[in-house]
C-alpha positions in Angstrom: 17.8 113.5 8.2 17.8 116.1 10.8 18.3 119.6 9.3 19.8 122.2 12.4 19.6 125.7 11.2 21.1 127.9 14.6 20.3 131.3 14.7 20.6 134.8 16.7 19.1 137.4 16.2 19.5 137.1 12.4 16.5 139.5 9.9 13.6 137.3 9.9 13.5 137.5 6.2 16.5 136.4 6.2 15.6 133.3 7.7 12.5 133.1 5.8 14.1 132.7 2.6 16.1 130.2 4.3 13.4 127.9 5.5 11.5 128.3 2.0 14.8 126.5 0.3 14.9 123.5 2.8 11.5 122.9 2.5 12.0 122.3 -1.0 14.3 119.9 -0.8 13.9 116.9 -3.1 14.3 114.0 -0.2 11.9 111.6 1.3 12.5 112.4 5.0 13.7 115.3 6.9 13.0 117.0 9.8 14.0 120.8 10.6 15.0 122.0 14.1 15.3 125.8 13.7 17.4 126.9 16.8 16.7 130.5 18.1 19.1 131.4 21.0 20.0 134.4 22.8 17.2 135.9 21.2 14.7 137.6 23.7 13.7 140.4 21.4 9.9 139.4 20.4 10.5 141.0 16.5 13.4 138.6 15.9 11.7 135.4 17.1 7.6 135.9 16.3 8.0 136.2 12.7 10.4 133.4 12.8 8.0 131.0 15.0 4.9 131.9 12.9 6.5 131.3 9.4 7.8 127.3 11.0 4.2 126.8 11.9 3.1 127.4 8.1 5.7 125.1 6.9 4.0 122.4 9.1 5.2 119.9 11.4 8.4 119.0 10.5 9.8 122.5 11.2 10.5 122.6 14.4 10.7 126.1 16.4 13.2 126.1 19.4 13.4 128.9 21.4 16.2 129.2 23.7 16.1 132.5 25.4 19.7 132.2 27.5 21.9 129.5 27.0 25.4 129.4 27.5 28.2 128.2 24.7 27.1 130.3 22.8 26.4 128.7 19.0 27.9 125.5 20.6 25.7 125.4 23.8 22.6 126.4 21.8 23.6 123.5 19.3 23.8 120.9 22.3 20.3 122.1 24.0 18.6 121.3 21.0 19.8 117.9 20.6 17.0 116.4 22.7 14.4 117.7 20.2 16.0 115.4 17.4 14.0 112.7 15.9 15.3 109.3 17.4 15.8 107.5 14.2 17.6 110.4 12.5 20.8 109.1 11.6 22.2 112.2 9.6 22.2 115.4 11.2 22.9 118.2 8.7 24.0 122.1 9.5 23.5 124.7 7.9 23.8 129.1 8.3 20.8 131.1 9.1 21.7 133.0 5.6 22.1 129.9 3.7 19.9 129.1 0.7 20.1 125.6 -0.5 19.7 123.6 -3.6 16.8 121.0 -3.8 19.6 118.2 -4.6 21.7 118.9 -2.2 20.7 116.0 0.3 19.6 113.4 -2.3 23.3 113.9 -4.3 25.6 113.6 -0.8 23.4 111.6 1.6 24.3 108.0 -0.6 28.1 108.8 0.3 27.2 107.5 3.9 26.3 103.9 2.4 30.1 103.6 3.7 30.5 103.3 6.8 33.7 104.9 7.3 32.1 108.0 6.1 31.7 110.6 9.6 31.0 113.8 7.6 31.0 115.4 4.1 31.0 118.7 3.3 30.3 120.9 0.4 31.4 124.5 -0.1 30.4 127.7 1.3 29.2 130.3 -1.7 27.7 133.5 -1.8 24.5 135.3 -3.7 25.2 138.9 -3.2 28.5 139.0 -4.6 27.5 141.5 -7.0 26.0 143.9 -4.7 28.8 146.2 -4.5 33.1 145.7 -5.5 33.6 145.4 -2.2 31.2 142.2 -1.6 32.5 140.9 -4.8 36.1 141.1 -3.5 35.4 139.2 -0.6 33.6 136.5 -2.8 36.1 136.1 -4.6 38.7 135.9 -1.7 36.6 133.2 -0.2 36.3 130.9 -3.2 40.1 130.4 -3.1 39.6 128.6 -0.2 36.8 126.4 -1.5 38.4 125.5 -4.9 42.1 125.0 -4.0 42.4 124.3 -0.1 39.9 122.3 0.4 40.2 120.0 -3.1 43.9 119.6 -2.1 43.0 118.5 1.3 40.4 115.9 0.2 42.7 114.1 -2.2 44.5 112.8 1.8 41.4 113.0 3.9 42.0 116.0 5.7 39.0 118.7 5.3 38.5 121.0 7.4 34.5 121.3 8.7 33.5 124.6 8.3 29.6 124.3 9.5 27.4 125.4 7.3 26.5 122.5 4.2 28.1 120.3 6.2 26.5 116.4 6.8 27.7 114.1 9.8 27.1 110.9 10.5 25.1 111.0 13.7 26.5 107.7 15.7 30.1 109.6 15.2 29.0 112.5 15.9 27.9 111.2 19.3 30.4 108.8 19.8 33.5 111.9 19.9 31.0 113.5 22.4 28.9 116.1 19.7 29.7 119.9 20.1 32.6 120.9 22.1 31.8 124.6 23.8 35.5 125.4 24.9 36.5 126.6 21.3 34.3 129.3 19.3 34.8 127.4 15.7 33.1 124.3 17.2 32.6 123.0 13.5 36.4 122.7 12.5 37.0 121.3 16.0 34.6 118.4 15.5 35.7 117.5 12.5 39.0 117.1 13.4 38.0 114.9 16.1 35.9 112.7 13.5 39.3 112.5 11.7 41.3 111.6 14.9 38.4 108.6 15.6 39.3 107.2 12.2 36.5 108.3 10.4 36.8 109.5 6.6 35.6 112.7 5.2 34.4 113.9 1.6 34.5 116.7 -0.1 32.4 118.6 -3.2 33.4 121.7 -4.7 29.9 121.8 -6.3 27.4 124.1 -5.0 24.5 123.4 -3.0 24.0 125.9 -0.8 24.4 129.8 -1.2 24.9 132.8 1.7 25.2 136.2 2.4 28.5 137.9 2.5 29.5 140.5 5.3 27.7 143.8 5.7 30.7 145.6 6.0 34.6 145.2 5.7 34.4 145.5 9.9 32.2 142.3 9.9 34.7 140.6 7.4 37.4 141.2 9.7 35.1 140.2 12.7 34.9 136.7 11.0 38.3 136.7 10.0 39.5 137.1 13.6 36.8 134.5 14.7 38.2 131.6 12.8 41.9 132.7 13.1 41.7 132.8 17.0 39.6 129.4 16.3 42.2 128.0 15.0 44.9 128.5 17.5 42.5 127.4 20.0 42.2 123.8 18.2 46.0 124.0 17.7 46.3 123.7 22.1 43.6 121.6 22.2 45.0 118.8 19.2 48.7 119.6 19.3 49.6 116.8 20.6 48.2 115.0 18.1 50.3 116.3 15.5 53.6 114.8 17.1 55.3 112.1 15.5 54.8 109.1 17.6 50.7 109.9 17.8 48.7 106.9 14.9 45.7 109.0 15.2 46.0 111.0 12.4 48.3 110.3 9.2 51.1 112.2 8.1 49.2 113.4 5.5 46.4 114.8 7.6 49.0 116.3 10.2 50.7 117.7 7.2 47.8 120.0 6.0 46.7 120.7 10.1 50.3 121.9 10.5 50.7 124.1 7.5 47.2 125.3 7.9 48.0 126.4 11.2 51.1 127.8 10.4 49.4 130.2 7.6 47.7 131.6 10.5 50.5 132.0 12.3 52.7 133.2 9.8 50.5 136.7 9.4 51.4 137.1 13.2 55.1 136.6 12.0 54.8 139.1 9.5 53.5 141.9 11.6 56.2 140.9 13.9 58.5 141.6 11.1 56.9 144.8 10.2 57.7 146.3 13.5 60.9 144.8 13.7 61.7 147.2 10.3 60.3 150.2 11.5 62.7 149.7 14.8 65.4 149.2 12.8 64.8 152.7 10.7 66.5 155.5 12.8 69.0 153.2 13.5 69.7 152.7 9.6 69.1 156.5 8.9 71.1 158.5 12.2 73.6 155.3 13.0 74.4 154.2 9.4 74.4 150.2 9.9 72.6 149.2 7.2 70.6 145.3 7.0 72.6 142.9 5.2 71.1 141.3 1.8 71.0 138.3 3.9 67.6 139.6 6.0 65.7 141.1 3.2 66.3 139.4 0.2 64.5 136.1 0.9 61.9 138.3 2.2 61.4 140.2 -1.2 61.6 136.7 -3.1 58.9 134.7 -0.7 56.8 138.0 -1.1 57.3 137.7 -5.0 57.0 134.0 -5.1 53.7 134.0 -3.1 52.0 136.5 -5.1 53.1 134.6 -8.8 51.9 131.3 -7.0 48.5 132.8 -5.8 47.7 134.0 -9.8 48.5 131.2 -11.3 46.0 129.1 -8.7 43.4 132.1 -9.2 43.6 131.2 -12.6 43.7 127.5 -12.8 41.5 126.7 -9.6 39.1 129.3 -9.6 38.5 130.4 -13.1 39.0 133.7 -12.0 40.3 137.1 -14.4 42.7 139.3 -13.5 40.6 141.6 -12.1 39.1 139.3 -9.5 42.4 137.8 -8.7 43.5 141.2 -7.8 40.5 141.9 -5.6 40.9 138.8 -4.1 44.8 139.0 -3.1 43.7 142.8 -1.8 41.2 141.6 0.3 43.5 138.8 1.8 46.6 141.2 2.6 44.0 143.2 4.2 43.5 140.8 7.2 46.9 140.9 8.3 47.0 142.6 11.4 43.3 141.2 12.2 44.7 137.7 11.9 48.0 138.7 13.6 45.7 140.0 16.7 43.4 136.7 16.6 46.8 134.8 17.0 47.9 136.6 20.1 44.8 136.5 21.8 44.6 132.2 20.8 47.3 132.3 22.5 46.8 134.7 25.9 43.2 134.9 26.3 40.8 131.2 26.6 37.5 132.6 26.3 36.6 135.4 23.8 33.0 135.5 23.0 31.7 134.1 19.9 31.0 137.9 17.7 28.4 137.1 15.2 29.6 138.1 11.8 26.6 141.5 10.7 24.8 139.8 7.9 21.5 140.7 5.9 21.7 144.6 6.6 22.2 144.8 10.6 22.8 147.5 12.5 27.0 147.3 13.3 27.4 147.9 9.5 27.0 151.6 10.3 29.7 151.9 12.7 32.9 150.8 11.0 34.4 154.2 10.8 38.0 152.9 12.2 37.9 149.8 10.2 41.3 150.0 9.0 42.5 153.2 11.2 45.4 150.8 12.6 46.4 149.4 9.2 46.5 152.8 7.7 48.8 154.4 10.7 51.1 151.0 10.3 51.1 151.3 6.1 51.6 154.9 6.1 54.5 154.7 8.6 55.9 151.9 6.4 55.5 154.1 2.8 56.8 157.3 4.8 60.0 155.2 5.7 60.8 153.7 2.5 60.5 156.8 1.0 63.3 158.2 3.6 65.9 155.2 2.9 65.5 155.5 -0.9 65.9 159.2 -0.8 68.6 159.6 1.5 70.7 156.8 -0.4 73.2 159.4 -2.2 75.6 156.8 -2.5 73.0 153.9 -4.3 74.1 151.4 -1.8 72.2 148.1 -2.4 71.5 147.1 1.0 69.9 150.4 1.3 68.1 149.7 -2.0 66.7 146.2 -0.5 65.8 147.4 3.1 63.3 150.3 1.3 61.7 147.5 -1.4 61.2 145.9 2.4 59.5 148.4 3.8 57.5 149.2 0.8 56.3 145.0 0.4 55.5 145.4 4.0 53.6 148.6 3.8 51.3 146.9 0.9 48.9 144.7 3.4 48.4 147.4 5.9 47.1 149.5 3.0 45.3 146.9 1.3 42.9 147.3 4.6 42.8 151.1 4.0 41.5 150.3 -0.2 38.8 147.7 0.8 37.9 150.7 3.7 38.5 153.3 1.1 36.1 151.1 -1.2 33.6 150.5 1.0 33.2 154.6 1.8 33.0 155.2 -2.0 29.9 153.2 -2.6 26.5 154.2 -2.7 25.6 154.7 1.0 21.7 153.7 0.5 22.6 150.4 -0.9 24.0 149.5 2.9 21.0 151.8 4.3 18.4 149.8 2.9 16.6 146.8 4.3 17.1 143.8 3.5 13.7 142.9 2.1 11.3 139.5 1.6 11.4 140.4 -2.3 15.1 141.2 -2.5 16.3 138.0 -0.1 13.7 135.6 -2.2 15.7 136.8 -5.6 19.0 136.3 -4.1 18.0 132.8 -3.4 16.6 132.3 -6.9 20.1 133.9 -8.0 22.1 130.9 -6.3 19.8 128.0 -7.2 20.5 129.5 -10.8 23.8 129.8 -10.6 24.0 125.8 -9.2 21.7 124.8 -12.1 
């Protein structure tokens, strides 16, 4: 086993804590290559080096200073430090703290050899730090205990980095990390897919991080693995057609409609807009939308939101009050996603923005967080409003086209709650440090919550 832990410039205790959990992993052989890139700053990368060296030999400390790829790139360089007879390589986030079973539950799966990867799930220990972590916690588990479960059941997981294992032979035989996409995880699993490898998921828990500092980092990662996405789509496209035997029409299946969730945000602030145009001409021409343009609008929007409680509930064991949370902080990132699908599809090489983890420094300047989303909601709420008041006559298309504008006013302001949230909660929390004694309980938290 061959443990690759990337990181830049992550809070060394952060890492610390991290380190601490793999070396207590309960497995006969493993090596660690911890992989510090783009890191110059000497209080990032000392502490770091010096804590490897007490954890002895098989921690490796590689410092890369400037490399291109970013995570990627860093991710290739360090392939030459590997142990030769490594056959696993396993991945993990510098925030991650993993369970001691972790490698000695999964690792048998690889006995087949039609196994490339396996992944488990990505979970969090600071969920109860404030609502507005728990929120996102919540919101991510959805993904974890209902996306990914249905795509196991037809072999078509999506790699997501960290607690993910691959099978090193096909991992080098689809030509390891590809640098021309910034979600270089979900792109090489894919490709493991398209070789004809298999892939396993668990929805257990081995492995636990730390959620964003701030609602501007969670839309920072949002946009990451939107505009991701829509880079694999050009890239693998083609293999999607009809006529293409590398994947099955299960596997295209859940690419496609994966893809199209993505997209579909971009659609709906398309729509959005499209409303607002139409607004003086409804209130100073008097032409008025026909039922046939708003109706299965207000039906998908009431479909979608009945579908996503009743998975909450059976999926992810979640109350009412954490569904709610959840759906708000999902709504929330529709104009982020909408922005990460226009640039996927405009702009090739967008830098790879680290997601503000652990207490850094961009959580204090998120003032316009959701300045955009509020203008767009408020605009939306302002001309409902209008069309329902100046409706003297009760017509229904009237009626419909302001219960429109109001369902399309509601994830715009979603983003202004989660901002409005994060305002109202105890500044110090976010001031404070993230330190060794407050990390090393957050990992005890998630091993307790596994057990």
């Amino acid at each position: 086993m061959s443990i690759h832990i990337p990181a830049y410039r992550e809070p060394p205790e952060m890492l610390k804590a991290t380190f601490d959990a793999v070396a207590a992993l309960d497995y006969p052989d493993f090596e660690v290559l911890v992989i510090l890139n783009n890191t110059p700053e000497e209080e990032y990368w000392r502490p770091v080096e010096s804590h490897c060296a007490r954890l002895g030999e098989r921690f490796k400390f590689i410092f890369l200073p400037k490399v291109a790829g970013f995570k990627a790139g860093a991710m290739n360089a360090a392939l030459p430090f590997m142990a030769k007879d490594a056959e696993i390589i396993a991945v993990i986030d510098a925030d991650y703290v993993v369970h001691r079973d972790w490698l000695k539950d999964l690792v048998p799966h690889f006995a087949d050899p039609k196994v490339g990867f396996i992944q488990a799930p990505q979970d969090h220990r600071d969920g109860g730090e404030s609502l507005l972590k728990r929120m996102m916690k919540w919101e991510y588990d959805g993904f974890f205990d209902i996306g990914m479960v249905q795509r196991n059941e037809d072999n078509a997981i999506v790699a997501h980095g960290t607690m993910l294992l691959i099978r090193r032979a096909a991992f080098e035989q689809v030509g390891g990390w590809a640098t021309d996409t910034i979600v270089e995880d979900s792109e090489l699993g894919l490709r493991l897919l398209e070789a004809g490898y298999s892939a396993h998921y668990t929805n257990t828990r081995y492995g636990w991080g730390i959620l964003p500092d701030t609602y501007k980092a969670f839309k920072t990662q949002r946009h990451r693995w939107a505009y991701g996405a829509v880079q694999i789509f050009r890239k693998h496209r083609l293999h999607m057609l009809p006529g293409m035997k590398t994947l099955s029409q299960d596997q295209k299946f859940h690419y496609l409609t994966g893809w199209f969730y993505w997209m579909s945000e971009a659609v709906g602030m398309v729509m959005a807009v499209l409303s607002l145009a139409c607004v003086p001409v409804v209130l100073f021409v008097g032409l008025a939308l026909p039922p046939v343009l708003t109706v299965p609008l207000v039906a998908a929007f009431i479909i979608n939101v009945l579908h996503n409680f009743l998975l909450y509930h059976a999926r992810v064991k979640a109350g009412v009050r954490d569904t709610v949370g959840a759906a708000i902080a999902t709504m929330s990132l529709q104009l982020t996603i909408a922005r990460a699908v226009y640039d996927g599809f405009i702009t090739d090489n967008l830098p790879f923005r680290r997601t503000e983890k652990g207490g850094g420094a961009g959580k204090r300047n998120s003032t316009s967080a959701a300045r955009a989303e509020t203008v767009f909601g408020l605009l939306l709420l302002f001309s409902a409003g209008i069309i329902r008041i100046r409706n003297a006559h009760e017509e229904l298309n009237l009626d419909l086209f302001s219960l429109t504008l109001l369902i399309q006013a509601i994830p715009f302001l979603a983003a202004t709650v989660m901002r409005g949230i994060e305002k109202s909660q105890n500044f110090l929390l976010f001031r404070q440090p993230q330190g060794a004694v407050s990390v090393a309980s957050g990992a005890a938290e998630g091993v307790a919550l596994r057990g």
